[in-house]
C-alpha positions, -999 to +999 in steps of 0.1 A: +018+005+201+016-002+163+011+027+144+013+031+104+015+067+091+003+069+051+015+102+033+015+116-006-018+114-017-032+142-038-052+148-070-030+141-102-043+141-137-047+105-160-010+095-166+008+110-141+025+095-110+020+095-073+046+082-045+025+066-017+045+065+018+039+042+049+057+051+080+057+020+105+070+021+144+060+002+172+069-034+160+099-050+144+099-038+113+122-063+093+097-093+104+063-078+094+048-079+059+033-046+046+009-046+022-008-013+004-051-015-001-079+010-018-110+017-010-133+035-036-164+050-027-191+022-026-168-008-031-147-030-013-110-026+003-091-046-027-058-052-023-032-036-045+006-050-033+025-066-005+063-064+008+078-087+030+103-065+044+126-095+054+131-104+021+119-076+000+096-103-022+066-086-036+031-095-050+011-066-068-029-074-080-033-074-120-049-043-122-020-027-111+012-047-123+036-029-142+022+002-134+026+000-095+058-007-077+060-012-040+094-010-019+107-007+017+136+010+031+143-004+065+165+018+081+135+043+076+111+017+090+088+030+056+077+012+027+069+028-005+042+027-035+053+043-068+019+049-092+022+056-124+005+057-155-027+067-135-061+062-144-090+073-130-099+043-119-070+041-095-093+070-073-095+057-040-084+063-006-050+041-002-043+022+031-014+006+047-016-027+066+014-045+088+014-082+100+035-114+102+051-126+069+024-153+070+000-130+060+015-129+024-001-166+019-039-144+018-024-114+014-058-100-010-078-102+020-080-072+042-095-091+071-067-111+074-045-080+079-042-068+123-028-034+114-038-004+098-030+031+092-054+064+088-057+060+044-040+087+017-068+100-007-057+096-041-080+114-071-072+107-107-087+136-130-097+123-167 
């Protein structure tokens, strides 16, 4: 059974930083893609970054890039996402998602995603 585990939420004040963890078992980790999604009250799941964990190549969404860094250690079968410089606007509650590396073509779209973890709130005082 797939199961993703996310962890390190919390409420941190405009600027600081957040690590984000996703704990995967029940699949073969080195051939799945994990990507990282936020929800905010009243709006839709948006993506925010993508690993392959084969290859370790990343995509992040502009809002984030430069501010967000995602990475996966495989011998922990976890993939990481770094926030800093937070703003307010990064408020959300933060998902993990798992599938095959193909998934990186429409990565953006959580419908395309098969796997899903529980969510991490994240608040971002002003």
């Amino acid at each position: 059974e797939v199961q993703l585990v996310e962890s390190g939420g919390g409420l941190v004040q405009a600027g600081g930083s957040l690590r984000l963890s996703c704990a995967a078992s029940g699949f073969t980790f080195d051939d799945y893609a994990i990507g990282w999604f936020r929800q905010a009250p009243g709006k839709e799941r948006e993506g925010v970054s993508c690993i392959s964990s084969s290859d370790g190549s990343t995509l992040y969404a502009d809002s984030v890039k430069g501010r967000f860094t995602i990475s996966s250690d495989n011998a922990k079968n976890t993939v990481y996402l770094q926030m800093s410089s937070l703003k307010p606007e990064d408020t959300a509650v933060y998902y993990c998602a798992a599938d095959v590396p193909e998934v990186l073509r429409v990565w953006v779209f959580p419908e395309e995603w098969d796997y899903w973890g529980q969510g991490t709130q994240v608040t971002v005082s002003s």
